[in-house]
C-alpha positions in Angstrom: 44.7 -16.9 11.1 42.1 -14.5 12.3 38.4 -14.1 11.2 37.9 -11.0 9.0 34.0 -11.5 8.6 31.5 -14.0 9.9 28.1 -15.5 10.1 27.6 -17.4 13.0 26.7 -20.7 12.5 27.3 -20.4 9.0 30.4 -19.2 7.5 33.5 -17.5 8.3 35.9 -15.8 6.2 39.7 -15.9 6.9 42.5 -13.7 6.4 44.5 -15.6 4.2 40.9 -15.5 1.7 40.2 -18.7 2.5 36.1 -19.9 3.2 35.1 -22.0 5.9 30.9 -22.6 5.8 29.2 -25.2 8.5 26.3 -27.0 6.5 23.4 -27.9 8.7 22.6 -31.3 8.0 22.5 -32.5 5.0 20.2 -35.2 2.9 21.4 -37.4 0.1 19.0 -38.1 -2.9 17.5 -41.3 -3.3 16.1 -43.0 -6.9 13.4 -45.5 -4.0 10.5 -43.6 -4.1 9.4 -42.7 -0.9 6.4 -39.7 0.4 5.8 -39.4 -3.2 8.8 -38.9 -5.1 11.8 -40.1 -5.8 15.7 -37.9 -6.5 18.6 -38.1 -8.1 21.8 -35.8 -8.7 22.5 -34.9 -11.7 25.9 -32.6 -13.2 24.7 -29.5 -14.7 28.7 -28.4 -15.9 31.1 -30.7 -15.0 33.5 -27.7 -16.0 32.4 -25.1 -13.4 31.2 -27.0 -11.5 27.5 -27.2 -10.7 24.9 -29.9 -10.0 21.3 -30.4 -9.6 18.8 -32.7 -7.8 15.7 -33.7 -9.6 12.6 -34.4 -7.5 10.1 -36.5 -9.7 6.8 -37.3 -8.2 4.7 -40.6 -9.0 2.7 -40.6 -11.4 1.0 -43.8 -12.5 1.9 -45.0 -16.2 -1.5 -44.5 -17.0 -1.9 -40.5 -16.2 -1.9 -39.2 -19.9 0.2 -35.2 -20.4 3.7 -33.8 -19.2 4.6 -32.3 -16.2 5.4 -28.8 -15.5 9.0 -28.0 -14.5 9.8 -26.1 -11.4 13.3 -24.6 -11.2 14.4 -23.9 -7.7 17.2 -21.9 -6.7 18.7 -22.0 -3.1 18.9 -18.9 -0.8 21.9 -18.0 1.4 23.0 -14.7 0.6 24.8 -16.0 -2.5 27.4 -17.4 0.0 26.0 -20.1 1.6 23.2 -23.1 0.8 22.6 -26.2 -1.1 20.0 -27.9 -2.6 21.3 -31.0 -0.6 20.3 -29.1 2.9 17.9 -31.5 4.6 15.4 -28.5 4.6 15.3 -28.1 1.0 14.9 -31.9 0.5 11.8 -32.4 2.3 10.5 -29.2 1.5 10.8 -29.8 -2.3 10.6 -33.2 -2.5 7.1 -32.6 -1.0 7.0 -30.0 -3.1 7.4 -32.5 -6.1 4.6 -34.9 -4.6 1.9 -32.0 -4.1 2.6 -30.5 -7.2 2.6 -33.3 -9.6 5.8 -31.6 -11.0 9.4 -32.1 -12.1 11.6 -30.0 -9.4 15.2 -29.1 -11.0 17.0 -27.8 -7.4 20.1 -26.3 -8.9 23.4 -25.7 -7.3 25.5 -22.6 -7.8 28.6 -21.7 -7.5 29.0 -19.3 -4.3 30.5 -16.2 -3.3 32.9 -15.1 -2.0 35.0 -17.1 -4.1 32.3 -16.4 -7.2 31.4 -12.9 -7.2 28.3 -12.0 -8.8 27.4 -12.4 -11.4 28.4 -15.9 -11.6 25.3 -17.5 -9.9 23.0 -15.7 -12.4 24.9 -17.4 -14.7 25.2 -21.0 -13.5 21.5 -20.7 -13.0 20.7 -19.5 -16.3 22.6 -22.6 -17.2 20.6 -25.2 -16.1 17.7 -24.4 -18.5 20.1 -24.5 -21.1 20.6 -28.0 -19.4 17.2 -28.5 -18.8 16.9 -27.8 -22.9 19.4 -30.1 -23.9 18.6 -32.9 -21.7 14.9 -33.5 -22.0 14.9 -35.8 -24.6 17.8 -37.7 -23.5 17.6 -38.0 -19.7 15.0 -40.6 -18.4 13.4 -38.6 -15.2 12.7 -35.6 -17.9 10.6 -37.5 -20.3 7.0 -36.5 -18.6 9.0 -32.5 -18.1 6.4 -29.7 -20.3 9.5 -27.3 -21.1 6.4 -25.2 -22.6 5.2 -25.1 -19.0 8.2 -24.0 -16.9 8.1 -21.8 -13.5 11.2 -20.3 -12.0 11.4 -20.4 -7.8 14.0 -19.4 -5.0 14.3 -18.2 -1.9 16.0 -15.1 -0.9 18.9 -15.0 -2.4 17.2 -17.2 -4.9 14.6 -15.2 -5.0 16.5 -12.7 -6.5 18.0 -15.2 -9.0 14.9 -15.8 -10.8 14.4 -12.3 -11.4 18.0 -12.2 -12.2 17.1 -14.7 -15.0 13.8 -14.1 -16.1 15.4 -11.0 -17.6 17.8 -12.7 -19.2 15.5 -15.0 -20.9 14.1 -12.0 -22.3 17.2 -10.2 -23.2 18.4 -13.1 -24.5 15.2 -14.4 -26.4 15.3 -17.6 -25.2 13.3 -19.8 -26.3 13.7 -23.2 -25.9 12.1 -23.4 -22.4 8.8 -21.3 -21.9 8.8 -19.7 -18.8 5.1 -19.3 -17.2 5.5 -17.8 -14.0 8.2 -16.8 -11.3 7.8 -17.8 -7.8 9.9 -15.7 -5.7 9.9 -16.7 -1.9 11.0 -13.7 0.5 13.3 -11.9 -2.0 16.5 -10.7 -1.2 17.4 -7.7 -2.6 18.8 -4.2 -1.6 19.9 -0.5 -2.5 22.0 2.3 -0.8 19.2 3.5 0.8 17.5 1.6 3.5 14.0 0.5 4.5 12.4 1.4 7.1 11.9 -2.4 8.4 16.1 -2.1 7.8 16.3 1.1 9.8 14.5 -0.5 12.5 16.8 -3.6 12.8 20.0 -2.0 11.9 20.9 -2.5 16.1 19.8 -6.0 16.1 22.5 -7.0 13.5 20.6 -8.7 11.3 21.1 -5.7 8.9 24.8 -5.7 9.2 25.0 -9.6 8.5 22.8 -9.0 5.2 25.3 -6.2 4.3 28.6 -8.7 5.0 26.6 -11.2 2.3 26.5 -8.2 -0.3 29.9 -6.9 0.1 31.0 -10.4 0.1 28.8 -11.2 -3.3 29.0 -7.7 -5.4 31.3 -7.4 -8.0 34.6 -5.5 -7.2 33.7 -1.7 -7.0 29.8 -2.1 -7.0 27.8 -1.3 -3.7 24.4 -2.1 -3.0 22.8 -0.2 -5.6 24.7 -2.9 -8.3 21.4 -4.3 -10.6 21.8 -7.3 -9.3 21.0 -6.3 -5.7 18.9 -3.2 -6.8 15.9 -4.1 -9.1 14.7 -0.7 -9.9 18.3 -1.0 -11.7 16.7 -3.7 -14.4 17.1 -2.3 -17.8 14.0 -3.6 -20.2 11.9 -1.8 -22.7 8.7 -1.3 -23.0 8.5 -4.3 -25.1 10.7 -6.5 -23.3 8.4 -5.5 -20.2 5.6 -6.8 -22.2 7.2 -10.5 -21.9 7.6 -10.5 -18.2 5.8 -13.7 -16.8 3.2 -13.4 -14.0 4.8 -13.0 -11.0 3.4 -14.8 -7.5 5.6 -13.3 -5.0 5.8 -14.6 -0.9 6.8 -12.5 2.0 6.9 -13.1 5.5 5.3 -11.2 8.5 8.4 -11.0 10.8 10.9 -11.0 8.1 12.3 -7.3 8.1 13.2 -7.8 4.2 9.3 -7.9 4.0 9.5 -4.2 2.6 11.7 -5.5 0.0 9.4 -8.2 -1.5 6.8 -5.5 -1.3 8.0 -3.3 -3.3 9.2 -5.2 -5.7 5.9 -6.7 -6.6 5.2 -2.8 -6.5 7.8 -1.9 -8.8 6.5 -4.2 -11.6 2.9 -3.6 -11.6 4.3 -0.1 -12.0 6.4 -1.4 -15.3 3.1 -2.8 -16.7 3.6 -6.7 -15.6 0.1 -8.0 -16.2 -0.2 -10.4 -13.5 1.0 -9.8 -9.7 0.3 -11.0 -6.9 1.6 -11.2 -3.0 1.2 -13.4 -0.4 2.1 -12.6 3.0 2.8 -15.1 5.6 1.6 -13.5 9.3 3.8 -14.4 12.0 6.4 -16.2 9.9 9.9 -15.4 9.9 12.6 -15.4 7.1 12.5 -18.8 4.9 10.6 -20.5 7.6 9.9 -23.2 4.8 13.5 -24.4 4.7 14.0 -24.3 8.8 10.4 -25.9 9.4 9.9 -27.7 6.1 7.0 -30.2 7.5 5.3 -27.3 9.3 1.7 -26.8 8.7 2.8 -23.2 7.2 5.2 -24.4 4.8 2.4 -27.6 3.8 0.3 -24.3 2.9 3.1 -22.6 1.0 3.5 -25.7 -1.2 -0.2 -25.9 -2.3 0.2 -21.7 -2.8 2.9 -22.3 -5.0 1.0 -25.5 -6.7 -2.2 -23.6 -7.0 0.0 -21.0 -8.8 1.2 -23.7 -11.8 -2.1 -25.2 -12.2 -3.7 -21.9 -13.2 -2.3 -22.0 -16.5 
């Protein structure tokens, strides 16, 4: 059986279609509260499937309002990732605890095996979930559906742009979302960066292409909407319902350009409230590799800052 395309460490495809992925280490949820909050699993659609992990901080019995509701979505270049990686555990279970917020960590259904745009819709799923649970699932009774913020990282970053537009397409209502949170986006198009240009020989370029072709529909290339946002089709109206936008790039990450101008493109589409944060002398998802470093302890009160300003 030989190898037709690979990240190393990561994944490897076969040539009888087959997947193999090597997880880093992984953590398993625990209802013992410990550094501040407390998780569980949870089955989003026992039919697909996909699952979540909640991270619910303590609160004392006696603090009085709801909590807002952060929806995470993995990165991985749609191929690879789980919410149960040991970085995202600490990173968002700390998260949680800083935060004084519900964290819904959802997992997707990945490619190659689920082309896009399957993981939009799993992840659109679980605040239909989210919806139909509150009322009914213990660990959601403090969660402010009125005050709900969509997050990811790379490839999750582009998720939650992914379904903030179908929240407005859709008119979805049930769930208010506030703000988006994207961490180090990963999108794409036909024509490259010049960050791109410049790392095309280091192969980091090729391995982000491997994770498109790998994750775009059959027929599509890079310029596909869901890898191209320039691509997203809103009116002028619908543009008008676009949630303020916080959006996190990293010095040394060479999809930097990419976050860039995407919090570019939608100040230019008349999105009230944008902002970017740069991280000097980080590298791509530092926060998931290093989730206990002192930058990642900053991103988490960024991001916290961000839902309290509402």
């Amino acid at each position: 059986m030989s190898i037709v395309d690979e990240s190393p460490g990561y994944m490897q495809v076969l040539s009888d279609g087959s997947v193999k992925r090597f997880a880093p280490e992984t953590a398993t949820a625990s209802t013992e509260s410990s550094n501040g909050y407390k998780s569980r699993d949870v089955v989003i659609d026992s039919s697909k499937p996909t699952t979540a992990r909640i991270f619910l901080p303590d609160v004392s019995e006696s603090v009085a309002g709801q909590l807002p509701v952060l929806v995470y979505f993995h990165g991985g270049g749609f191929c690879i990732g789980s919410t149960t990686w040991l970085g995202y555990h600490h990173f968002l279970g700390d998260l949680s605890a800083v935060s004084k917020s519900i964290v819904l960590s959802v997992d997707y259904r990945l490619a190659p095996e689920n082309k896009l745009p399957i993981a939009y819709d799993d992840c659109y799923s679980s605040l239909e979930w989210l919806s139909n649970n509150a009322s009914s699932e213990p660990w959601l009774e403090k969660a402010d559906l009125l005050r709900v913020f969509l997050s990811g990282d790379s490839a999750g970053g582009n998720i939650v742009h992914q379904v903030a537009v179908k929240v407005i397409k859709d008119k979805f209502s049930r769930v208010r979302i506030k703000g988006l949170i994207p961490i180090h986006p990963y999108f794409g198009s036909e024509k490259r960066t010049e960050l791109e240009m410049a790392e095309e020989s280091a192969g980091h370029v090729q391995s982000n292409d491997m994770f498109w072709r790998l994750s775009l529909p059959v027929g599509e290339n890079r310029d596909y909407l869901g890898c191209n946002f320039e691509k997203t089709e809103l009116s002028g109206s619908e543009w008008d319902q676009f949630p303020r936008v916080l959006v996190f790039v990293a010095g040394l990450d060479f999809l930097k350009e990419r976050g860039v101008m995407y919090a570019d493109f939608l100040h230019k589409k008349g999105v009230q409230k944008v902002s970017l944060i740069e991280a000097e002398g980080e590298s791509h998802v530092y926060h998931v590799f290093h989730p206990k470093s002192e930058a990642a302890t900053l991103l988490q009160k960024q991001m916290s800052d961000f839902m309290h300003s509402f």
